[in-house]
C-alpha positions in Angstrom: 1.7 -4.2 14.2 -1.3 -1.6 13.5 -4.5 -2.4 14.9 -6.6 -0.8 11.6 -9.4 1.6 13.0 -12.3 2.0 10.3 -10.8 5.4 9.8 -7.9 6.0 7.1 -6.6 9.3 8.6 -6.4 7.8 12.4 -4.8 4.4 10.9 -2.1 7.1 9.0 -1.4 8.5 11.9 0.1 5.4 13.4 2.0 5.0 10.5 6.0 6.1 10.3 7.1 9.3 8.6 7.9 9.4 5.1 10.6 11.7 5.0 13.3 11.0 2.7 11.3 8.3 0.3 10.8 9.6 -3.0 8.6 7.3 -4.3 8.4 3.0 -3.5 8.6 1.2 -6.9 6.3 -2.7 -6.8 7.9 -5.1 -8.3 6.6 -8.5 -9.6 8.3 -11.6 -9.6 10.3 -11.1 -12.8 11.6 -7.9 -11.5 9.8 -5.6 -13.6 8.4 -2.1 -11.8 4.7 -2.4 -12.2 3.6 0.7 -10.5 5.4 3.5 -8.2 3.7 5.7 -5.9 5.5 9.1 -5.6 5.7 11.0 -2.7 3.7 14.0 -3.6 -0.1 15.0 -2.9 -3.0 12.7 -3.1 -0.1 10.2 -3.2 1.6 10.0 0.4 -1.2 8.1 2.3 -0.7 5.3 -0.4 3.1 5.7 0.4 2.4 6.1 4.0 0.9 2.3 3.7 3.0 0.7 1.8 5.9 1.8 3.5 4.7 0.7 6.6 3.8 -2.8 4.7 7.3 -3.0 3.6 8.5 -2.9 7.3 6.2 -4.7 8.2 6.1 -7.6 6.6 8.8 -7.2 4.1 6.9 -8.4 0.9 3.6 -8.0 -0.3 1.9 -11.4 -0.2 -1.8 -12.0 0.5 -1.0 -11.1 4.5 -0.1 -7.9 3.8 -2.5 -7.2 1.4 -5.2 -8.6 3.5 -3.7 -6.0 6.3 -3.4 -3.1 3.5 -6.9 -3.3 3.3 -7.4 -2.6 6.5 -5.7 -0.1 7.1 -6.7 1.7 4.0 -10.5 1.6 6.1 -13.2 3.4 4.2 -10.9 3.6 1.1 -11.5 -0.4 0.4 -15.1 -0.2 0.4 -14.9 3.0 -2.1 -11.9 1.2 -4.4 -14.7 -2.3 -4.2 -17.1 -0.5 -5.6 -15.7 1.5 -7.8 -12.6 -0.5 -9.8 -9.5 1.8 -11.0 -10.8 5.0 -8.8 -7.9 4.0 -5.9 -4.9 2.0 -7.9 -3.1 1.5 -4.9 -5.9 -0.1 -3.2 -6.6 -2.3 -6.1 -3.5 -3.8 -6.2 -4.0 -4.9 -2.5 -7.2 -6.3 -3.4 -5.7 -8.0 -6.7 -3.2 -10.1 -4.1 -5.7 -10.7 -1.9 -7.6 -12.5 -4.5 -4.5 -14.7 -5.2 -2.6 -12.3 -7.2 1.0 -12.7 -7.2 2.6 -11.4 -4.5 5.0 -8.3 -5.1 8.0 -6.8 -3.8 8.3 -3.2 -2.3 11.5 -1.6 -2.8 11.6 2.0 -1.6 13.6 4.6 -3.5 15.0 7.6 -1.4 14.8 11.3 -2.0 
């Protein structure tokens, strides 16, 4: 497991290539796709994470989300203070505050 760094970019570069995913669909407990993150710019860092997440720990729970946070360093404290600017990051925080936990499924290219 990553040891986060304050620092997004360092923490990404620990991460796993994302070759050959063309975008990781979350899924609540119904089934239903609440959000996807493409693979495309200003986009693969999220993917990057929650790719990693996925592998990681298989689901996103409050664990994960707790260790998304993390990782996503200086991002958090930006997506705290300013709801809805990083939606990727506020669905971390959402879990981490007892949201329901969701699953990752990643959809190749």
């Amino acid at each position: 497991m990553i040891q986060p760094s304050s620092v997004f970019k360092e923490n990404l570069a620990r991460m796993p290539a994302i070759d050959g995913i063309a975008r990781i669909d979350l899924v609540d407990p119904k089934g239903v796709v609440i959000a996807s993150i493409e693979n495309k710019p200003g986009k693969q860092g999220s993917l990057a994470v929650y790719n990693y997440l996925r592998g990681t720990f298989g689901t996103l729970d409050a664990q994960a989300a707790e260790h998304g946070l993390a990782l996503f360093a200086e991002h958090t404290a930006d997506a705290r203070a300013r709801p809805g600017a990083h939606p990727n990051v506020d669905h971390l925080l959402a879990i981490a505050a007892g949201g329901d936990a969701l699953g990752i499924e990643v959809v190749p290219a």
